[in-house]
C-alpha positions as CSV (number, residue, x, y, z in Angstrom):
1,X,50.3,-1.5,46.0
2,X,48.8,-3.8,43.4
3,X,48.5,-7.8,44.8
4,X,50.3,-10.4,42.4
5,X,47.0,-11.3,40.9
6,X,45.4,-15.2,40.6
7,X,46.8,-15.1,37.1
8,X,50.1,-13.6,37.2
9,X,52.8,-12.4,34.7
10,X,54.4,-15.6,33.7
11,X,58.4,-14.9,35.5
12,X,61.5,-16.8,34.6
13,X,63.7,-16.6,37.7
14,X,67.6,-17.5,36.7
15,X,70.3,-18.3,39.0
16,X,73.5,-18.1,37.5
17,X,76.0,-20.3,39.4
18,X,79.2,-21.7,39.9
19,X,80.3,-24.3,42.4
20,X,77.5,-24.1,44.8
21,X,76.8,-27.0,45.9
22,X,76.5,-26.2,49.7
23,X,73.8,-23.0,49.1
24,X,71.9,-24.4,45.6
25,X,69.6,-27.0,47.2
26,X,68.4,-24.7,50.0
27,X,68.3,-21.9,47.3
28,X,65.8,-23.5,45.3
29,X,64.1,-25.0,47.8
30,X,63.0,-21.3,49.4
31,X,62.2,-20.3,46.1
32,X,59.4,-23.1,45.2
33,X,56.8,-21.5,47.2
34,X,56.9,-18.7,44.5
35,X,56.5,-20.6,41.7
36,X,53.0,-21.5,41.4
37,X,51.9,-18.0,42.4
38,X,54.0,-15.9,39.7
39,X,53.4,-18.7,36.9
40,X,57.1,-19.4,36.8
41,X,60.1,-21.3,36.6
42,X,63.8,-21.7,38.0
43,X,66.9,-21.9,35.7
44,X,70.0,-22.9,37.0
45,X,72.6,-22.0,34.7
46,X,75.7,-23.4,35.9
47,X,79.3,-22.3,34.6
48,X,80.9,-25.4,34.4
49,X,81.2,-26.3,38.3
50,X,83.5,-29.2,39.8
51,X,82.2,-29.4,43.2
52,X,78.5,-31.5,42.4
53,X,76.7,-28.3,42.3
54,X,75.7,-29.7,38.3
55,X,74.5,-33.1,39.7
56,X,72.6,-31.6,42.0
57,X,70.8,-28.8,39.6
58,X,70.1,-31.9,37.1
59,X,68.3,-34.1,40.2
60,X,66.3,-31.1,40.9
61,X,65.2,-30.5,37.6
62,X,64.6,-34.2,37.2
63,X,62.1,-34.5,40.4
64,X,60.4,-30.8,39.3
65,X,59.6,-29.7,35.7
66,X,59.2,-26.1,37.2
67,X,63.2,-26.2,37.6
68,X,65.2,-25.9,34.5
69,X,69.3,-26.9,34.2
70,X,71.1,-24.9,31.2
71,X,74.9,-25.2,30.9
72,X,76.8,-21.9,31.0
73,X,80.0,-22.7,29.2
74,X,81.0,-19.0,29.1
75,X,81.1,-19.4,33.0
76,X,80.7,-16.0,34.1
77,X,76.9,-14.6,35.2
78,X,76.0,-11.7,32.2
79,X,76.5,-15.0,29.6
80,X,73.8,-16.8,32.1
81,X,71.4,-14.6,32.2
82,X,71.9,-13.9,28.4
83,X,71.4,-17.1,27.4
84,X,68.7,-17.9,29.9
85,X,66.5,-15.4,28.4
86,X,67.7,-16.1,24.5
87,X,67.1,-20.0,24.8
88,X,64.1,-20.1,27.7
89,X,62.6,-16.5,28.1
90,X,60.0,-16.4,24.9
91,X,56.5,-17.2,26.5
92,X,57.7,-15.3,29.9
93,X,57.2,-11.5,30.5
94,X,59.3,-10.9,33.5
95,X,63.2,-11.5,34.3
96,X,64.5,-12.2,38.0
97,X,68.0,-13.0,38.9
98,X,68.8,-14.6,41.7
99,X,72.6,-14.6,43.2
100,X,73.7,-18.2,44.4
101,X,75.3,-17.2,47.4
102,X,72.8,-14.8,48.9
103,X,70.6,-14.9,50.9
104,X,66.1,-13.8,50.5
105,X,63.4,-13.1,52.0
106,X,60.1,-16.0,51.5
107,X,58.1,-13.4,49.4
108,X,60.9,-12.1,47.4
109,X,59.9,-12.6,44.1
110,X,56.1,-11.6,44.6
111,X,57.4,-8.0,46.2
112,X,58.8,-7.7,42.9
113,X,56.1,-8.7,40.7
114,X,54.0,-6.6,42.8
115,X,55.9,-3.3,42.5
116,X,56.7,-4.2,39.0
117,X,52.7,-4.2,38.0
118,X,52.2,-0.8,40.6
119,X,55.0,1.3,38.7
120,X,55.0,0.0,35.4
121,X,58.7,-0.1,35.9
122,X,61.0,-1.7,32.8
123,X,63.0,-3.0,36.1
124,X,63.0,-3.1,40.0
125,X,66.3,-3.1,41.3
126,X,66.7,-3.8,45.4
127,X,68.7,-2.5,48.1
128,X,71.4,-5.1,49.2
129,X,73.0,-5.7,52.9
130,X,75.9,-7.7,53.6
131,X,76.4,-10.6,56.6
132,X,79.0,-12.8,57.7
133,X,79.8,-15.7,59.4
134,X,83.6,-15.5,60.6
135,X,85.5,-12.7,61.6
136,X,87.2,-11.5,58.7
137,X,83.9,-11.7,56.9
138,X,82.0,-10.0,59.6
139,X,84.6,-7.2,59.5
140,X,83.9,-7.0,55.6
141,X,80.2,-7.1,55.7
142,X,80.5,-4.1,58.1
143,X,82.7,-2.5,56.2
144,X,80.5,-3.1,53.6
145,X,77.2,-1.8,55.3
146,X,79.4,1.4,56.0
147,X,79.8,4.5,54.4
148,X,83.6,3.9,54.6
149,X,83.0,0.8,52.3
150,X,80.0,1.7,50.2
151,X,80.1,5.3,49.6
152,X,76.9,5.9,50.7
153,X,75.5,4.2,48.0
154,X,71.2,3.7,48.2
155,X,71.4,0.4,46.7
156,X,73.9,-0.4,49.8
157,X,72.3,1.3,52.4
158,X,68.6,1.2,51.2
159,X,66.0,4.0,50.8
160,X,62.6,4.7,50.6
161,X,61.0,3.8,47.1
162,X,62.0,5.6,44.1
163,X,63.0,6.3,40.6
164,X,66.8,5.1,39.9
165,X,69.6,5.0,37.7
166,X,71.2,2.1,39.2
167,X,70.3,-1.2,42.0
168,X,71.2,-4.3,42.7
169,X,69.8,-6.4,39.4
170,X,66.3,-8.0,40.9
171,X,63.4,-7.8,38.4
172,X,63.5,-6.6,34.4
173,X,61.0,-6.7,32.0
174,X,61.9,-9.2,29.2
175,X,61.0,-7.1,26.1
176,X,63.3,-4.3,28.0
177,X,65.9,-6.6,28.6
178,X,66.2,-8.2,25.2
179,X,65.4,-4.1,23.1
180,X,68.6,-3.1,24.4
181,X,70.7,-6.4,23.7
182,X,70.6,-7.9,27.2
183,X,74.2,-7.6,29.5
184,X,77.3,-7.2,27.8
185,X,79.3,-10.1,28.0
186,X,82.8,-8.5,27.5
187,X,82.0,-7.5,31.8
188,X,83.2,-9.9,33.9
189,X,82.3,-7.1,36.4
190,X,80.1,-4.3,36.6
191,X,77.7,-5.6,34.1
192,X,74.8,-4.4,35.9
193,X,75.4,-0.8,35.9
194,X,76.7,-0.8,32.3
195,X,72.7,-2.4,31.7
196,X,71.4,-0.1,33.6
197,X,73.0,2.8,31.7
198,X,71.7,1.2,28.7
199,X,68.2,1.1,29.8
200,X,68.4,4.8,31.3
201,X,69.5,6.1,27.5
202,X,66.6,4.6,25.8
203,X,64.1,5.6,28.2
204,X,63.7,2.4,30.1
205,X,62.6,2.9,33.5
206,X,64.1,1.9,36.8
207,X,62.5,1.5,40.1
208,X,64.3,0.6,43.9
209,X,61.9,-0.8,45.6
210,X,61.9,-0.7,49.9
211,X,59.4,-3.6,49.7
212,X,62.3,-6.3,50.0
213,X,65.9,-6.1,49.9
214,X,68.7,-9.6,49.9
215,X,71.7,-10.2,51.8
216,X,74.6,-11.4,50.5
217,X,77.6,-13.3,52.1
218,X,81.0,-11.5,51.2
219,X,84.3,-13.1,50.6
220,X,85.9,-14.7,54.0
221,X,90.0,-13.5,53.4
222,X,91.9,-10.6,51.9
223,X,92.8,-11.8,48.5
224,X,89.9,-13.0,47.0
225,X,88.3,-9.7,48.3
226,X,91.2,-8.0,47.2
227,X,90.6,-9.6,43.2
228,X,86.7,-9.0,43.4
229,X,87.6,-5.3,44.0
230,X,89.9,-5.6,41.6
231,X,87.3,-6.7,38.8
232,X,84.9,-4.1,40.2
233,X,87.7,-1.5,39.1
234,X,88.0,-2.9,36.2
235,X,84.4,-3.1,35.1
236,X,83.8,0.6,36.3
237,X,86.8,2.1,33.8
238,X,85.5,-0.1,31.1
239,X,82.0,1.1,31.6
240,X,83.5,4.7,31.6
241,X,85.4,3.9,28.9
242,X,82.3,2.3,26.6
243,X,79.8,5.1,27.5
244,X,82.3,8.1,27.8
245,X,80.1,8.9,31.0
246,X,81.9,10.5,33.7
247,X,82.1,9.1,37.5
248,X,80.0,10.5,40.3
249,X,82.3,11.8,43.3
250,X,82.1,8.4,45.2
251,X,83.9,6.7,42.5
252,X,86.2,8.9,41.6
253,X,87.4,9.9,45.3
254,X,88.6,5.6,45.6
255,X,90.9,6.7,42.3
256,X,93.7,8.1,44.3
257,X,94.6,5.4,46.7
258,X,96.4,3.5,43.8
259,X,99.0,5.9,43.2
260,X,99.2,6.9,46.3
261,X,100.0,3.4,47.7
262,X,102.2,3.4,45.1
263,X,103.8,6.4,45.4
264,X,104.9,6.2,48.9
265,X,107.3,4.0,47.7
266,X,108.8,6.7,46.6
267,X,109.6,7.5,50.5
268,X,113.4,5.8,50.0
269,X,113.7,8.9,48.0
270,X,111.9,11.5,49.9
271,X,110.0,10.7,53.1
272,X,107.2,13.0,51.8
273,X,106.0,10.9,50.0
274,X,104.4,9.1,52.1
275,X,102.4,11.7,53.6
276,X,99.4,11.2,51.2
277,X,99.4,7.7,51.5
278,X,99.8,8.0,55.5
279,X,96.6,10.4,55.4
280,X,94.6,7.9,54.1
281,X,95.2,5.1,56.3
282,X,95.0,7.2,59.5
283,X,91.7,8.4,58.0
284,X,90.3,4.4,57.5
285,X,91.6,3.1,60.8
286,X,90.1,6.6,62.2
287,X,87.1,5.7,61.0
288,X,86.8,2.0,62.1
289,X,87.6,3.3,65.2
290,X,84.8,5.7,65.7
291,X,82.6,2.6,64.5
292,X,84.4,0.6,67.4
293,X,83.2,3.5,70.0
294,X,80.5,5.1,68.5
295,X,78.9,2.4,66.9
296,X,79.9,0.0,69.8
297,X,80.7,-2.8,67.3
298,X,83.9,-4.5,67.9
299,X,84.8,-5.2,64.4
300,X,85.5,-1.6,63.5
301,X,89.2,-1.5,63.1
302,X,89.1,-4.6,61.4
303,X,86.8,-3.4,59.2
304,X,88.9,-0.3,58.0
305,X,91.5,-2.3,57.2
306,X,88.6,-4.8,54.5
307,X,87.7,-0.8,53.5
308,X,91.0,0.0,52.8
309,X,91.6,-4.0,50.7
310,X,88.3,-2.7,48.9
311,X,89.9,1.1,47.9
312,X,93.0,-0.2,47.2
313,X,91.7,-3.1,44.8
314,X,89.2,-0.9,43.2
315,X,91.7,1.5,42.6
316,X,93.9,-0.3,41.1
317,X,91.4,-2.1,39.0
318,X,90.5,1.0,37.4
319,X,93.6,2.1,36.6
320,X,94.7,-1.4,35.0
321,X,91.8,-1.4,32.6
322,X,92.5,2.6,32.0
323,X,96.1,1.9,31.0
324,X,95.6,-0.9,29.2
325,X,92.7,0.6,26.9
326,X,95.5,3.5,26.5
327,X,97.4,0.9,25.2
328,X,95.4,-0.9,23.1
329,X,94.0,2.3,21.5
330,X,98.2,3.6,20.8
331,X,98.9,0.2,19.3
């Protein structure tokens, strides 16, 4: 693999953000060591937060001219990184994005230089694990970490290096970034991927690397997991929708637990109907129980039932965006 060399690609590392005050400090802090040896800087591009996550991004860029504040007042992360690279990216050749409230390894950013100057990739994408702290979010991050949860997804459940269609957003060439318009901001979800698409059509180049890999912290209680799936439904259909490119099987076998959840409420009627629906759950609470017993890990039941949050939400996410285009497009 080729070193990160004495005179490096000049990188612009952005961290979109909103209300982090208890991770952002740390978060820079672990990324300083970088900054000298990649020639680059940190923005923080906050989206309007309330909790003193700005005032402490504006002290740190105040004590260090390395680290950059830049409002966000579109709040959501693709209108960060957009206007991070529009407003601070000429002079810099290579893109990382940084997620708030996840967790990297010291050498992070170099791994990616370094694979990014030994493929020639456009943009190294990273596999990503999930970690928690209390129960629920335990349960989640094993759910998560599970085929149950992820699908078997490689960016999920990492793999050796190799050529990709879709990661976890790490590294991206700027010139690659900005030829294909940057992220879409109409995605509150799912902007990644739809990128990533983007790049793939016009022969941009994608590389997951099994150099590094992040961890990331998910949501602690049901309904603000239940909402983040719901946007990730969302953002798949519109994706779908925008590209006319058709699902693989592990996104399109999620799209039934919708209307069946729904439909067994059609049991008052005919107690058939809830077969389907009964299928499915005995299926997810079979399965955290073989990770109870076979995987000895006590959170296994718990984390069928954060699987089957996750299925339902996405589910239903992509349906809502699928019916409502229907309806725009009819009106």
């Amino acid at each position: 693999m080729t070193a990160v060399s004495p005179v490096s690609p000049p990188t612009l590392i952005v961290i979109p953000c909103l209300n982090e005050a208890l991770h952002i400090e740390a978060l820079v802090e672990k990324l300083r060591t970088s900054l000298d040896v990649l020639e680059a800087k940190v923005v923080i591009a906050d989206g309007g937060s309330t909790d003193g996550t700005r005032q402490i991004a504006r002290r740190l860029s105040a004590e260090d001219p390395r680290i950059l504040f830049l409002d966000n007042p579109k709040r959501i992360q693709s209108a960060a990184v957009n206007r991070a690279v529009a407003e601070l990216g000429p002079g810099f050749d290579y893109l990382i994005r940084i997620d708030a409230h996840a967790s990297y390894p010291d050498d992070y950013c170099e791994r990616l230089v370094e694979d990014a100057l030994a493929t020639g990739a456009d943009s190294v994408v990273v596999a990503m694990q999930t970690e928690g702290f209390s129960t629920f979010q335990k349960a989640t991050a094993y759910a998560q970490n599970s085929k149950l949860g992820n699908g078997g997804s490689k960016h999920r459940t990492g793999a050796a290096g190799h050529w990709a269609e879709h990661g976890h957003h790490a590294l991206m060439r700027i010139a690659a970034f900005a030829a294909v318009g940057g992220y879409d901001e109409t995605f509150s979800h799912n902007e990644d991927a739809e990128l990533d698409y983007r790049l793939g059509r016009a022969g941009y180049r994608i590389w997951m690397t099994d150099r590094t890999s992040m961890v990331y912290y998910p949501r602690t209680r049901i309904v603000p997991l239940f909402k983040q799936y719901f946007g990730y439904g969302r953002g798949r259909a519109r994706n779908i929708l925008k590209h006319r490119a058709m699902p693989g099987l592990r996104q399109m076998l999620p799209l039934g637990v919708a209307p069946v959840a729904f439909g067994a409420l059609l049991a008052i009627i005919n107690w058939a109907a809830i077969i389907p629906f009964g299928v499915w759950a005995a299926a997810c609470l079979g399965y955290g129980v073989w990770m109870a017993v076979g995987e000895r890990n006590p959170y296994g039941p718990l984390a069928a039932i954060s699987a089957m949050v996750m299925h339902l939400a996405w589910s239903a996410g992509f349906w809502r965006e699928l019916l409502d285009f229907r309806r725009r497009v009819v009106g």
